[in-house]
N, C-alpha and C positions, 0 to 999 in steps of 0.2 A: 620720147613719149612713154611714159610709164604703165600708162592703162591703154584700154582700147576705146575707139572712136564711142562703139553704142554706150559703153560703161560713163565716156565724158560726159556723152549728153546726158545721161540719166542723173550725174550730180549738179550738171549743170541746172537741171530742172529743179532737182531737192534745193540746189542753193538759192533759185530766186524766189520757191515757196518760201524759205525758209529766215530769208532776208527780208520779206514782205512782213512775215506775222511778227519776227523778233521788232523790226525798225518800230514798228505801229506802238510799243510799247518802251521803245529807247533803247534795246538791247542792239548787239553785232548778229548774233547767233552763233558765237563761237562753239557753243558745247553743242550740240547740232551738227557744225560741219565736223566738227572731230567725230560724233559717231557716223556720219555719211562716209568721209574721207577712211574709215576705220574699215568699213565693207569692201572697197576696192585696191587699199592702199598697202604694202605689206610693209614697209618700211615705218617706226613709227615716226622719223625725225620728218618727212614732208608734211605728213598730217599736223603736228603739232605748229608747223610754219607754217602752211596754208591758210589755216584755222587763223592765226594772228593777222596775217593779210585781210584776206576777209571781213575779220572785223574792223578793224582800219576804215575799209574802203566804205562800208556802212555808216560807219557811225560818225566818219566826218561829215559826211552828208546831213545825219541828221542832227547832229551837234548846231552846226551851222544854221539849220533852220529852227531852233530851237531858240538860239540865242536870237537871231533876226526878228523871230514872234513876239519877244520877252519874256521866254517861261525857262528861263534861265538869267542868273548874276553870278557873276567870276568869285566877289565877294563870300557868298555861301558854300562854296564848291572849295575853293582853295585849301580848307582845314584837310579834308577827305584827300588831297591830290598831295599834298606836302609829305606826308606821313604815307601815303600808300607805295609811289613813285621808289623810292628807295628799296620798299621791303618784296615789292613787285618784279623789279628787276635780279633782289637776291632769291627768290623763288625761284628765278628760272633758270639758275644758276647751276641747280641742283639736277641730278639726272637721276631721276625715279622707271623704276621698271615698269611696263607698258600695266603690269597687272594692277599693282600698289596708284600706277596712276589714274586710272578710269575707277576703280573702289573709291578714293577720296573723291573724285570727280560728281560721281553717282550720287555716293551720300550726302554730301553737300549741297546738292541741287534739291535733294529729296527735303531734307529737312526745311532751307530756306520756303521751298512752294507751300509744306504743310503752314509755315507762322504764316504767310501770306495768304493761304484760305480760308485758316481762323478765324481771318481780321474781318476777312471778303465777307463772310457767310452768320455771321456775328450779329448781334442787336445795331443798329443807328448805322444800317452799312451804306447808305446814302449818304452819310453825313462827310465833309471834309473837314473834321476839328482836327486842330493841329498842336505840338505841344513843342512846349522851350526845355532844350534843354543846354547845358553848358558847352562850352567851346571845345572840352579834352574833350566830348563825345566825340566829337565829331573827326578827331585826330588817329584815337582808339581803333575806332571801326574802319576807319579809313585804312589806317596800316592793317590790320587783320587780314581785311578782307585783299588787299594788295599783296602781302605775302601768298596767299593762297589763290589768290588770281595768277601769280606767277608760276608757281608752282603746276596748277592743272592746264596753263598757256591758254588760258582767255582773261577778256578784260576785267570781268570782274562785276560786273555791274547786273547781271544775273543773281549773282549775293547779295548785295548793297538793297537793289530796290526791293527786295520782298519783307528784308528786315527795318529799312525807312517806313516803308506801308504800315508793318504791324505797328512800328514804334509813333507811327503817326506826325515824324519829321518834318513835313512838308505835303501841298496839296501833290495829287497823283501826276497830273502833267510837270511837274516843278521836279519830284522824284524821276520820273521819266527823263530829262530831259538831266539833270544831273549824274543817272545810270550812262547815259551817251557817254558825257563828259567825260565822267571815269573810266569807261573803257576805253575810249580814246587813249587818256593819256595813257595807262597802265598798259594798253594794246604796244605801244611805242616803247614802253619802260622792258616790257618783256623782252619784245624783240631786239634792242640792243643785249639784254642778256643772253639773248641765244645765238647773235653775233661774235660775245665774247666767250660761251664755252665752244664754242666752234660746233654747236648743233641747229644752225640755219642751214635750212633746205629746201629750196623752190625751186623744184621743175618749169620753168619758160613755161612753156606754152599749155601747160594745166592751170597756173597760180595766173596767168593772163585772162584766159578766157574763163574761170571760176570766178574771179575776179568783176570783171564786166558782170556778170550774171548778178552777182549780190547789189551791184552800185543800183543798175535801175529795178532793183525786187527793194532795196533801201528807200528809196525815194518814193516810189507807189506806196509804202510802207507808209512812211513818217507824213506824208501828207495826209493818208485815211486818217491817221491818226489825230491830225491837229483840227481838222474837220468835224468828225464822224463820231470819235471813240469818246463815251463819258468818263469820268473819273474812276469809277467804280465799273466799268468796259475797261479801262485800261489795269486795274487791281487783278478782275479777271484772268482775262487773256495772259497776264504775265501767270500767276498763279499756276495756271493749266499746261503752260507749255515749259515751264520751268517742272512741273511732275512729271509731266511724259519724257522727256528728256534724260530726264534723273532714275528714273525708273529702266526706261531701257539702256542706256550705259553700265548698269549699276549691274546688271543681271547680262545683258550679253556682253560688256567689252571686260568690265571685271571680275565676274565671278563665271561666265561659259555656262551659263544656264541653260542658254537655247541655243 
């Protein structure tokens, strides 16, 4: 056991908050459990594998209910997964210093929230207009954002949805529910890459019971969500918790602010 008993329970706790607010919105919460896992964990190679499980366990959950609902089609999704899948698994390929990792982590999260509150906070923010664009889009941003999901070991789908929002891609549950998707596969894509630099590392009996905690904080999640959450609740929510996130990794895992 790596940590101690009260310190489990207290991310066990952070992860099912944490798994509840991300699911409700399609996400894993991997950049979340990397700063949780970041406070207790000295090593960074668990934390980065932890993180990758975690979202797994999430987001098949809610992938699955997604497509069950209909607010998901394989058709739409496949350009983004073709093109990401590849550049996602060479990301994580790459072994970046814990500093260089959380700075890109940070910033990245910062920017995606700010276009995605622009969009939120904007004239006709009620409105679900949606707009065509060509097939390469969807291939482009698909690897981008895949490479760089590799690279900071989450799925990726934290990127994907704030820039589909701004760009008006699709309605918010459809984004949503595609964001799963992507991190799903990309969550899979990484983790065999960090199988083949020989940087996986799961502790038994933390990545078990961290594990359980995010599956039923996923599922309370993703059903508020299909319920509950409006289109523009679901733009929100993500917006806010993609800042806070990006905000504090950005200043305490990468730069030792506080």
């Amino acid at each position: 056991m790596l940590i101690s008993g009260e310190h489990l329970v207290l991310l066990c706790l952070g992860f099912f908050v944490v798994a509840t607010l991300y699911s409700s919105v399609g996400f894993g919460g991997g950049s979340s459990y990397l700063a949780l896992l970041a406070i207790f964990f000295v090593s960074f190679f668990p934390i980065r594998s932890i993180a990758l499980i975690c979202n797994l366990v999430v987001v098949s959950g809610s992938t699955f209910l997604y497509f069950k609902h209909g607010h998901a089609k394989l058709k739409d999704f496949l350009p983004f997964v073709i093109s990401s899948v590849p550049l996602a698994y060479l990301g994580a390929t790459f072994r970046l210093s814990e500093k260089v990792f959380f700075i890109i982590l940070g910033c990245s999260l910062i920017v995606s929230s700010l276009a995605l509150a622009y969009q939120t906070f904007s004239a006709n923010v009620g409105s679900e207009r949606t707009k065509t664009y060509p097939k390469g889009f969807s291939f482009l941003i698909g690897g981008a954002i895949g490479l760089l999901s590799g690279l900071v070991g989450i799925g990726g789908g934290i990127f994907l949805a704030p820039i589909l929002n701004h760009l008006q891609w699709g309605r918010a549950l459809k984004i949503a529910a595609l964001a799963s998707f992507f991190i799903l596969v990309n969550s899979i894509s990484g983790l065999i890459g960090l199988i083949s630099a020989g940087t996986l590392e799961l502790p038994l009996k933390e990545t078990l019971i961290l594990a359980a905690c995010v599956f039923f904080g996923g599922q309370l999640g993703i059903r508020l969500s299909l319920k509950r959450l409006s289109p523009n609740g679901i733009k929100r929510v993500t917006a806010l918790l993609v800042f806070i996130v990006g905000i504090r990794v950005l200043l305490i895992n990468g730069l030792g602010v506080w």
